[in-house]
C-alpha positions in Angstrom: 0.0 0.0 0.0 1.1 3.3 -1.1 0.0 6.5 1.2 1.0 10.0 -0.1 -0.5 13.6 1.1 -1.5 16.4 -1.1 -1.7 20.4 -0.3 -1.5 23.4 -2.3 -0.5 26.4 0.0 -0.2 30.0 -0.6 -2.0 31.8 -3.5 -4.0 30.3 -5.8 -4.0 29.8 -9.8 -5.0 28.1 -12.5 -3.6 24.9 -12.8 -3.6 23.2 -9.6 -5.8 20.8 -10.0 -4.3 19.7 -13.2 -0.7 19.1 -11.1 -2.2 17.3 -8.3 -4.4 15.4 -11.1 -1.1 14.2 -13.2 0.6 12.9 -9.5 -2.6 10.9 -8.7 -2.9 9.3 -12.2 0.8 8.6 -12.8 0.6 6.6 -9.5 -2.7 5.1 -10.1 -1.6 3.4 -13.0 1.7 2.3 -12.1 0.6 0.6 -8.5 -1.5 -1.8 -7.2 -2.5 0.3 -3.5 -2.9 3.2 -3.6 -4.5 5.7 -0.7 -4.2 9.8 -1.5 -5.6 12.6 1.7 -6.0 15.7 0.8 -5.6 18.4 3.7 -7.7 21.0 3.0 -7.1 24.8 3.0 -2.7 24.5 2.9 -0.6 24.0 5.7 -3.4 24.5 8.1 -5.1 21.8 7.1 -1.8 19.5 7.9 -1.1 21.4 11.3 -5.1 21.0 12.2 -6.3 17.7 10.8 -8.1 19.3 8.2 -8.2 16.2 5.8 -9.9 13.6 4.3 -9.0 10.4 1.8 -9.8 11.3 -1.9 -11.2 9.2 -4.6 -10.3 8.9 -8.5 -13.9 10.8 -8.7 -12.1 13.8 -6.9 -9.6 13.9 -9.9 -11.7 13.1 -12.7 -12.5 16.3 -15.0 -10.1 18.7 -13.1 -7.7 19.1 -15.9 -9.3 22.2 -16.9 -10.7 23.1 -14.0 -9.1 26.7 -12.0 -8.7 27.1 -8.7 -8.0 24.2 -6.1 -10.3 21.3 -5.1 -8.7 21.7 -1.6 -8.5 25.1 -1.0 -5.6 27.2 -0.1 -4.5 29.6 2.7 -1.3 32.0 3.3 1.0 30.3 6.2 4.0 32.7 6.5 6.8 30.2 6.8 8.3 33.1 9.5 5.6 32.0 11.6 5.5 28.6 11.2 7.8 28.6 14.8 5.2 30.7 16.3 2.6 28.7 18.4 -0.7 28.2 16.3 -4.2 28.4 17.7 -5.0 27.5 21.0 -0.9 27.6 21.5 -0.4 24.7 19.6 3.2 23.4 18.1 2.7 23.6 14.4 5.6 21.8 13.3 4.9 18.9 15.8 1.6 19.0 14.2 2.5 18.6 11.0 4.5 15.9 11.6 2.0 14.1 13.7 -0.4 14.2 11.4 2.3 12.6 8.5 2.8 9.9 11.1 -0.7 9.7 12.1 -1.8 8.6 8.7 1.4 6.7 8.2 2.2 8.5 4.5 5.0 7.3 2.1 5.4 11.1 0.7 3.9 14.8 1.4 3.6 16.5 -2.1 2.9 20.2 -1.5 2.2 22.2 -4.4 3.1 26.3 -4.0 5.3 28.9 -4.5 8.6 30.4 -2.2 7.3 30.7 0.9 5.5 27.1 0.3 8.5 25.8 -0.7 10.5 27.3 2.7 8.1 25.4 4.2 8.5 22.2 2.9 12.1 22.4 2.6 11.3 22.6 6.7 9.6 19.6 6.8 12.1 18.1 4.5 14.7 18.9 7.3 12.5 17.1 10.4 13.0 13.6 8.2 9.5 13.8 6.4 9.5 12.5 2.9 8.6 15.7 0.4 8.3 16.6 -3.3 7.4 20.2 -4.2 5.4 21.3 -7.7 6.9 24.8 -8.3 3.3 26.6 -8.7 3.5 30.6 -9.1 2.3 33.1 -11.4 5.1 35.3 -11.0 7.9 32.4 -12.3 10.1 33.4 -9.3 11.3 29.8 -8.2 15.1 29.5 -8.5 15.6 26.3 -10.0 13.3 25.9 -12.6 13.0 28.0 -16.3 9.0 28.0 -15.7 6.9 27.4 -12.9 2.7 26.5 -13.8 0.4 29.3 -13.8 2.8 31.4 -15.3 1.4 31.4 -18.9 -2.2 31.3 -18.0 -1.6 34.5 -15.8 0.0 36.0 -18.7 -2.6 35.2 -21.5 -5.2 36.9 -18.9 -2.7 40.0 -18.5 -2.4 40.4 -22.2 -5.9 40.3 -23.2 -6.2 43.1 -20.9 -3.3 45.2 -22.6 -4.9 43.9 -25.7 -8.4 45.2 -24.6 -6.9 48.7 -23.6 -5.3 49.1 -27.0 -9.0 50.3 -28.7 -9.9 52.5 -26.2 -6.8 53.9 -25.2 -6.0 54.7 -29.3 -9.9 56.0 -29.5 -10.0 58.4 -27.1 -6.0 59.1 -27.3 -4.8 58.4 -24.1 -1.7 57.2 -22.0 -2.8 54.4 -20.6 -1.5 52.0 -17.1 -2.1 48.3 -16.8 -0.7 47.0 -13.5 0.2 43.3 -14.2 0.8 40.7 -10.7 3.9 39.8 -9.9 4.8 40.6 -6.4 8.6 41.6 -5.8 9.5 40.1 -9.6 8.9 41.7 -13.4 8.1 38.4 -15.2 4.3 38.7 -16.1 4.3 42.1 -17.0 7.8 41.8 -19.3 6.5 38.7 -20.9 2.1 40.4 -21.0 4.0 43.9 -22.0 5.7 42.7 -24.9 2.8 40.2 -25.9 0.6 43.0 -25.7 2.7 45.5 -27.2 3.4 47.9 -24.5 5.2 50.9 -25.5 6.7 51.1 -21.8 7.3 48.5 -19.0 7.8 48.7 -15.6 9.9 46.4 -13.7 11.0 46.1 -10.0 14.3 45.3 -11.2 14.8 48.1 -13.2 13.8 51.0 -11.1 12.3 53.8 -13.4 12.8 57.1 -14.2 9.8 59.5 -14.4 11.4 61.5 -16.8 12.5 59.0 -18.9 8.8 57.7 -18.7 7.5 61.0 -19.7 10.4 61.2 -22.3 9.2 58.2 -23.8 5.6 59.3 -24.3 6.9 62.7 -25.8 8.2 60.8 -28.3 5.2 58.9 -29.2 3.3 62.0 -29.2 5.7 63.5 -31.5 5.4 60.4 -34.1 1.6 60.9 -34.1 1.3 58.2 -32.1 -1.4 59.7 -29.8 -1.5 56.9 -27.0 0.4 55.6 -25.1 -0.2 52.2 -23.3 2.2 51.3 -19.8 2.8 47.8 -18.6 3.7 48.5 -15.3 4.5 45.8 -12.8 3.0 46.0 -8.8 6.2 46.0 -7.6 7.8 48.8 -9.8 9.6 51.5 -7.8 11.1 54.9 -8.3 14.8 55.3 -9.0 15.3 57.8 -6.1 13.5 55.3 -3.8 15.1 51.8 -5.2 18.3 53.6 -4.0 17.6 54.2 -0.4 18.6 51.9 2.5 16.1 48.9 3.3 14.5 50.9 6.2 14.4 54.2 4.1 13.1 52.6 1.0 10.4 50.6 3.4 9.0 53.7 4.9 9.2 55.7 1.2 6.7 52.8 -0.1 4.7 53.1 2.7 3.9 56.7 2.2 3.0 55.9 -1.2 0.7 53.3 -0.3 -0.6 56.0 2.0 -1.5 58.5 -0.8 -2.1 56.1 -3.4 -4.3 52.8 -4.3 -0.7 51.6 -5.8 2.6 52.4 -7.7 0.7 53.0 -10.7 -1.4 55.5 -9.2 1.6 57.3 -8.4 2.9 56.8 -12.0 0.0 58.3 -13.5 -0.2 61.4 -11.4 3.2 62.2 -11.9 2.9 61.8 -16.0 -0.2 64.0 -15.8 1.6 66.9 -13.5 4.4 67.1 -16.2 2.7 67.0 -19.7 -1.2 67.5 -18.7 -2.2 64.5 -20.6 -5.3 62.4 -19.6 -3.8 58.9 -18.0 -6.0 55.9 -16.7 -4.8 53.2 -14.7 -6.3 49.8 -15.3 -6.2 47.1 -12.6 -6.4 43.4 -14.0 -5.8 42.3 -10.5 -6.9 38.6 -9.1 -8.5 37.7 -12.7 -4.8 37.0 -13.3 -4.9 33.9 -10.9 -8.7 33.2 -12.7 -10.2 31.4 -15.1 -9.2 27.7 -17.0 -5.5 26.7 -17.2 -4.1 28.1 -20.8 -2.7 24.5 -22.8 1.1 25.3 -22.0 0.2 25.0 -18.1 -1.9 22.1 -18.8 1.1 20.2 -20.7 3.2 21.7 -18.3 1.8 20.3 -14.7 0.4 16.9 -16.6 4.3 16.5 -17.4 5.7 17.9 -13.6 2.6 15.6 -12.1 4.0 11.9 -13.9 7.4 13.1 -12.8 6.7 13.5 -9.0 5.2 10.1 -9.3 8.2 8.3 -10.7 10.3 9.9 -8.2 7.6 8.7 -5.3 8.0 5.2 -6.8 11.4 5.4 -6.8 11.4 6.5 -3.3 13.5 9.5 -4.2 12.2 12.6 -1.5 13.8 15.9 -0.9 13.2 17.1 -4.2 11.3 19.8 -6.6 10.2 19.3 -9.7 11.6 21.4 -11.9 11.6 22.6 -15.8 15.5 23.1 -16.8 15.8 23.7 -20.5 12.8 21.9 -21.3 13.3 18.9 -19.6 11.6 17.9 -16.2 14.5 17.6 -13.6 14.4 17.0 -9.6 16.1 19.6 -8.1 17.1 19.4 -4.4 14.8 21.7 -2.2 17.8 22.5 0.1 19.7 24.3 -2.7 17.3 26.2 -3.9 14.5 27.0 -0.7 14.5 30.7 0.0 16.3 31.4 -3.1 14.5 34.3 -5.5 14.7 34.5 -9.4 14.8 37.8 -10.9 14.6 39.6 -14.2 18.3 40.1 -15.1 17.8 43.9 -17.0 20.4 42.6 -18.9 18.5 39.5 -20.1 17.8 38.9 -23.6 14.1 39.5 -23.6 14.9 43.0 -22.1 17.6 43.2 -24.4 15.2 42.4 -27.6 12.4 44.4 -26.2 14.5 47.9 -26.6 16.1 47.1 -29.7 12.2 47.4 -31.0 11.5 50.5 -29.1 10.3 49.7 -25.8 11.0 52.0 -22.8 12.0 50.8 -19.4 12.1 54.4 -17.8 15.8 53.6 -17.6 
């Protein structure tokens, strides 16, 4: 008999249930036993007993399905030391409840903080693969993590959407793209889209340069102007402040504004007097069906996690390195953040064609 967990933790998106789908079948075809508990709502349904056993009904016509079957919930891994509700030991929890149902493996699906976590549990001797799930494609140790694409198909229609009315009624335009502290949706939805200008966190911008860029649009006959601009994109004068300095400049924005791109499109209007609107795509990013790449993708990271369960082989990701699925240990690359590299070639290619960076 073969006993594995599942839990997604952290936010959600759209292929989920298409990951834990592809585990489930590429075990339930290749042994004879086979018993799979969900725990419901991410870690806390591991530290709490929140579980149950789940059937192959529970993963049949999920491939397509958003969301998560089991629910999901935010359990900063800085607090997972911290006594839990009614002062209990989380980790001892956890691990209880492993033992308690006497599982061969833990797969936990999620994204950094997810996988601090189970790189945690890793260390206190339980048996653990991690699916890389994100849409902001910030996991070191993989090329592409799953909801990535589906995030960015949702981001560009928006940019796409914008283009009519933005051209109609001649106006500079904002579209704030997800992506927490990392530029990956809104490079990859900015030039899918075709964004004149993109915003990055790692490439702190210039307003001038912003406004620059605009001018020269203008000056074409242009008329419009449309702005990817990511959540996380920050002011050159603030990017180079001191942790506690910057921390407390972004605070006061927040305090002003709704967000950065607020900011962004007050500061463009006070210098040229054009007409700028922001649009918010928000948590339709994380929304809908799971776009064919994603489905391919998690179907392909799913079969893998089951050989390697087989196999008995724990303490691993799954991971996508130059196209090829690859297990990639979870103490080398737990707490580790990838970035855009401005120097990258999609950056690189993106200017040569005319699009700003405000830098």
């Amino acid at each position: 008999m073969l006993r594995i967990g599942l839990l997604t933790s952290g936010g959600d998106c759209q292929a989920l249930n298409a990951a834990m789908r592809g585990v489930v079948k590429g075990l339930a075809n290749n042994v004879d036993e086979l018993e799979v508990y969900g725990f419901f709502n991410g870690y806390k349904g591991l530290i709490y007993g929140d579980y149950r056993m789940l059937t192959a009904r529970d993963f049949s016509g999920i491939l397509t399905q958003g969301g998560t079957i089991l629910g999901t919930s935010r359990e900063p891994f800085k607090e997972m030391r911290s006594p839990g509700v009614n002062g209990v030991n989380k980790v001892d929890e956890m691990k209880q409840n492993y033992y308690k149902l006497r599982l061969d493996c833990l797969v936990i699906l999620g994204g950094n903080g997810t996988q601090k976590t189970a790189n945690l549990l890793r260390e206190e001797g339980l048996n653990i693969i991690h699916l890389p799930k994100t849409i902001d494609n910030d996991i070191f140790g993989t090329d592409m993590t799953f909801g990535f694409y589906s995030a960015v198909n949702i981001a560009t229609d928006a940019i796409d959407c914008i283009h009519t009315t933005a051209s109609s009624h001649r106006r500079v335009f904002i579209v704030e793209i997800m992506g927490h502290k990392v530029g990956w949706p809104t490079l990859y939805s900015g030039i899918a889209g075709g964004a004149d200008i993109i915003l990055l966190p790692e490439i702190p911008y210039d307003i001038d340069k912003v406004v620059g860029a605009i001018e020269k649009r203008n000056k074409r006959g242009s008329g419009f102007t449309i702005i990817a601009a990511a959540e996380g994109a920050i002011p050159k004068e603030i990017a180079k402040l001191g942790k506690k300095e910057r921390k407390k400049a972004l605070a006061e924005i927040g305090e002003k504004y709704q967000s950065i791109s607020y900011k962004i499109a007050a500061d463009i209007a006070e210098r040229i007097g054009t007409e700028v609107r922001v649009t918010v795509p928000g948590h339709t990013q994380r929304g809908g069906s799971p776009c064919p790449y994603d489905r391919v993708l998690t179907t392909r990271l799913g079969s893998e996690a089951a050989r390697l369960i087989m196999e008995k082989k724990f303490g691993y990701m799954v991971g996508i390195v130059d196209g090829k699925c690859k297990k990639v240990p979870l103490g080398d690359v737990a707490g580790q953040l990838k970035i855009v590299d401005p120097k990258c070639q999609e950056v690189e290619q993106a200017k040569r064609i005319g699009i700003s960076f405000g830098d």
